[in-house]
C-alpha distance (Angstrom), angle and dihedral (degrees) to the residues before:
residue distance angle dihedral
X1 . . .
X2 4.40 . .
X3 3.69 131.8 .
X4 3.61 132.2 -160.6
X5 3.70 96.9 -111.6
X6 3.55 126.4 -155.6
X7 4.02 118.8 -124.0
X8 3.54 138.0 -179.7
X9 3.68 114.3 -167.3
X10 3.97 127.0 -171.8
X11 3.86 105.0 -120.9
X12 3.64 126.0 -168.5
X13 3.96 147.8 50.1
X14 3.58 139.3 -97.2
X15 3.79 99.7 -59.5
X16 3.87 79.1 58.1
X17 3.88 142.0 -111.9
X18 3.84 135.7 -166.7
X19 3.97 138.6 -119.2
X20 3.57 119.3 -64.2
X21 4.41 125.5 -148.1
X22 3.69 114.5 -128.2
X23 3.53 133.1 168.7
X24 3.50 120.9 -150.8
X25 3.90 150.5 168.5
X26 3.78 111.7 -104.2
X27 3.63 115.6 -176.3
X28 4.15 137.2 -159.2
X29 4.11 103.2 -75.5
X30 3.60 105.7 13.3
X31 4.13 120.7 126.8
X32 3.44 113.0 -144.8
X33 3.73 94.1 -92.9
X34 4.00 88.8 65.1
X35 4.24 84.7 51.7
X36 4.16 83.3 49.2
X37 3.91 96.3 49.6
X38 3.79 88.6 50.7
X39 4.14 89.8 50.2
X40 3.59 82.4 53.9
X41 3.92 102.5 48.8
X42 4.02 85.7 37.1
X43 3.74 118.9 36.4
X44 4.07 112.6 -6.5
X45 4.02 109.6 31.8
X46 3.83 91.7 170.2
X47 3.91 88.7 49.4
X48 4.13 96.0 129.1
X49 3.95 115.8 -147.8
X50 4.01 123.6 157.0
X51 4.10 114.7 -127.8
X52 3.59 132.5 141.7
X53 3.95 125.0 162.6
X54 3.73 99.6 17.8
X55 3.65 94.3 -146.4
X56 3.51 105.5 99.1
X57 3.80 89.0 -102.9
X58 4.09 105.0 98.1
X59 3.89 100.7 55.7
X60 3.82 79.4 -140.6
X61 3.77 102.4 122.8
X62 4.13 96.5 50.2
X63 4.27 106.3 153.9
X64 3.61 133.0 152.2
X65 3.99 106.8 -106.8
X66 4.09 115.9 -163.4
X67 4.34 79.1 -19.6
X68 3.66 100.1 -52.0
X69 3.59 121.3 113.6
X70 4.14 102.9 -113.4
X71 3.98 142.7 159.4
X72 3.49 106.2 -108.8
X73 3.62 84.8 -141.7
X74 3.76 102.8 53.9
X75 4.04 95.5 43.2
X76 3.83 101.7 107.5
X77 4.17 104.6 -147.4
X78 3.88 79.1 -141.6
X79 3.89 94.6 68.0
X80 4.25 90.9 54.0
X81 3.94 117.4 74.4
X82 3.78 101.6 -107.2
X83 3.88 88.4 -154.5
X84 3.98 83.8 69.1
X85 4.32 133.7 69.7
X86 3.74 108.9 -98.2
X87 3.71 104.3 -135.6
X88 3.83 111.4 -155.3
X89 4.13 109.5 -179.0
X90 4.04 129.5 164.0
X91 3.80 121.6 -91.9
X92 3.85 99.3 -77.9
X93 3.88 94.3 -155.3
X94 3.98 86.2 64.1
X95 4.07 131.5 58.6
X96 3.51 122.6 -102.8
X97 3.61 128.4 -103.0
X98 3.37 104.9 162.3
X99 4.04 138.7 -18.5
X100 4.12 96.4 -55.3
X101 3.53 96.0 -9.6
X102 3.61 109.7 104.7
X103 4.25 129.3 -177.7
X104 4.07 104.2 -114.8
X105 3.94 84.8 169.4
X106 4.42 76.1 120.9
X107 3.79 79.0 75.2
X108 3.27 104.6 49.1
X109 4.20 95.4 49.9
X110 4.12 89.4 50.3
X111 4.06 83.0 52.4
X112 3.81 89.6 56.4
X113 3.41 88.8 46.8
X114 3.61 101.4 69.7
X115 4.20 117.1 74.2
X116 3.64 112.1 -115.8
X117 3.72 136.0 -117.4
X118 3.91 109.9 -43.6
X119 4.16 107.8 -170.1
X120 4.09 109.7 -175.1
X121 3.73 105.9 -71.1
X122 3.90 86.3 -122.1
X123 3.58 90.8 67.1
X124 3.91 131.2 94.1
X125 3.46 128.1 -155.1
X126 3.63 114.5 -96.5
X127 4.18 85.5 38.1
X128 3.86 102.3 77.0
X129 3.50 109.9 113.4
X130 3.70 130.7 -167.0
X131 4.13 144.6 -169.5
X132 3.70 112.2 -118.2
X133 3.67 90.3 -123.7
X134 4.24 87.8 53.4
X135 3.68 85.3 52.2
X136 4.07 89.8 46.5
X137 3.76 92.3 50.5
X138 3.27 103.5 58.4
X139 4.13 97.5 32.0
X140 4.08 82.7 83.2
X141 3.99 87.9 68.8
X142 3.59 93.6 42.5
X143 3.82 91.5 68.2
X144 3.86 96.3 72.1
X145 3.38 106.4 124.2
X146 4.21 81.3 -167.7
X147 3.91 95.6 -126.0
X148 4.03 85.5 152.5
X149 3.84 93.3 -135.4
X150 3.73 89.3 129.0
X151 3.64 92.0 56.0
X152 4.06 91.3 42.6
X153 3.74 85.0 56.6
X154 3.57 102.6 35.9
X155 4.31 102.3 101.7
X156 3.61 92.7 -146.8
X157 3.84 96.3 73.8
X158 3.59 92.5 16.2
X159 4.36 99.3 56.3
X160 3.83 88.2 23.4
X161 3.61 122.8 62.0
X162 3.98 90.9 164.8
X163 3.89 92.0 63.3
X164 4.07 88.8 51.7
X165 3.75 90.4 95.5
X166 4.00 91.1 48.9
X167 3.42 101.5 39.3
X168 3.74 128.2 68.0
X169 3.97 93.1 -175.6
X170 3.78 125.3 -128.2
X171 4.22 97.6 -65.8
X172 3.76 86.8 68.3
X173 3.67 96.1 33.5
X174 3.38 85.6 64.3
X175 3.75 103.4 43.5
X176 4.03 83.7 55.1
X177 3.74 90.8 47.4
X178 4.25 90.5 50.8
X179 4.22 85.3 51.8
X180 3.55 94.9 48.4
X181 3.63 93.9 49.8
X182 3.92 96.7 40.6
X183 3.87 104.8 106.8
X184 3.43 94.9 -132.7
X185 3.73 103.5 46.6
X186 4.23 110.5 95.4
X187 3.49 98.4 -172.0
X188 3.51 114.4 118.3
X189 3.98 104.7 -137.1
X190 4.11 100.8 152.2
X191 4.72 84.5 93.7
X192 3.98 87.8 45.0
X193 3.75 95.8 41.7
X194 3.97 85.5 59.4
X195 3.42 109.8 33.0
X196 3.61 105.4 25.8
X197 4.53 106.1 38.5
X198 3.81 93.7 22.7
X199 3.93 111.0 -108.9
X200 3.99 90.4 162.3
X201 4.06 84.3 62.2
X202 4.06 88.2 65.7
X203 3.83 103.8 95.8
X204 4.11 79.5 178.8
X205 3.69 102.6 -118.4
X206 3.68 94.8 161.2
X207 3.73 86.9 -133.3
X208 3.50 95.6 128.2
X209 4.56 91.8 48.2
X210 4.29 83.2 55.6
X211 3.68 94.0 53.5
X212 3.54 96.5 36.5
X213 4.41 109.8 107.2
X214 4.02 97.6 -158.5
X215 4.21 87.5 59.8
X216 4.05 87.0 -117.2
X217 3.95 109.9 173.6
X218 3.48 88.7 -136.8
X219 3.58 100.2 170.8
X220 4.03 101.8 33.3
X221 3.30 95.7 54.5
X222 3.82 114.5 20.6
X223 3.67 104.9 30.3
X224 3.94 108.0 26.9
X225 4.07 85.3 48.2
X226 4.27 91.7 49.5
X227 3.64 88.2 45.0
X228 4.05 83.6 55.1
X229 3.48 95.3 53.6
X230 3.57 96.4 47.3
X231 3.87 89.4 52.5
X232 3.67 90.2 46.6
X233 3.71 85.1 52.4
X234 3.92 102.4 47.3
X235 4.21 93.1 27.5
X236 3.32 118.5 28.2
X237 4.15 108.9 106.4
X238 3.94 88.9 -151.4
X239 3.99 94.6 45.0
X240 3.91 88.3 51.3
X241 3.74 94.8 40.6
X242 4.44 87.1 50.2
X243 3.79 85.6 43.4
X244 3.78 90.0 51.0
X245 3.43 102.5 47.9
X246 4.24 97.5 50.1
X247 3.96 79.7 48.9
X248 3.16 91.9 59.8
X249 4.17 103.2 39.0
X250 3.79 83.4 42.3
């Protein structure tokens, strides 16, 4: 069974553009990528949109689909009302390059922003040893296929271009808050986390764990548990007393 389905698709670059109507055949099973492709081979051939594995595994194909932050490839046509106009626009928190492709490069300088790994300088490789439930822990964080929807979504860098440079949005919130709970990482990242990528600017909407494909609980149990240590660190009587005291005998 197909439809003519009814598509509005942001077209332009970064001096800007507009949404353009097309009609086109959408048939049982396809995603909306499959309903792009054919736009592309039927009506708009220099129609630009970013994909790659079309498994839900690359992050490449990350769009906003009727205003929430999607993959193109993993938005069944079958979940959207075919009596209504499919709008299909750019990530807004990102610039334009062209059409749907947007420049994440944001991303990728807040990722080389946070310091690497550190085992125990005592350790070799082939020595680090781990509890199952470590290993469990931190597996959750591992599946981030780094799409960036929870960062397009995330209002902080997405309503507030002046925090950008402060704020290194919930992906890399996370990836701090999976070092600083790996047993054997001994940097101390709970002072940077706050004062130097903007933890205290998460008022933890869990906006970014509803867009985010993989099912990551990106709030409960990355960000909610950083923001614990850091108030354990700045509030806790007993912390400050301990912290105190080895001051002082140091």
């Amino acid at each position: 069974m197909s439809y003519k389905g009814r598509f509005q698709v942001w077209r332009g670059d970064a001096d800007g553009g507009e949404l353009a109507y097309y009609e086109v055949e959408v048939n049982d099973g396809e995603v909306v990528l499959d309903v792009l492709h054919r736009l592309q081979a039927t009506q708009a051939p220099d129609l630009a949109v970013r994909w790659n594995c079309k498994a839900g595994k690359c992050g490449s194909c990350s769009a906003e689909i009727n205003g929430r932050p999607r993959l193109l490839c993993m938005t069944r046509m079958s979940v959207l009302n075919p009596e209504e106009v499919v709008i299909v626009t750019p990530m807004r928190t990102f610039p334009v390059i062209r059409d749907l492709v947007t420049d994440v490069s944001f991303n990728y300088e807040k990722a080389r922003e946070i310091p690497s790994f550190t085992p125990p300088a005592d350790l070799e490789p082939g020595e680090y040893r781990m509890a199952q439930e470590d290993v469990s822990r931190s597996q959750e964080f591992r599946k981030c296929i780094e799409c960036f929807l929870c960062q397009d979504t995330c209002h902080v860098v997405r309503d507030h271009d002046d925090h950008k440079q402060s704020y290194a949005g919930p992906r890399f919130l996370m990836r701090i808050a999976e070092l600083e709970m790996h047993p054997l990482d001994v940097a101390d990242r709970v002072p940077a986390a706050q004062d130097e990528h903007g933890l205290g600017l998460c008022n933890i909407t869990k906006c970014c764990t509803d867009v985010c494909p993989e099912g990551i609980k990106i709030t409960d149990n990355a960000l909610i548990p950083m923001k614990e240590r850091v108030a354990d660190r700045k509030y806790d009587p007993l912390v400050w007393l301990g912290r105190t005291i080895t001051r002082r005998r140091g």
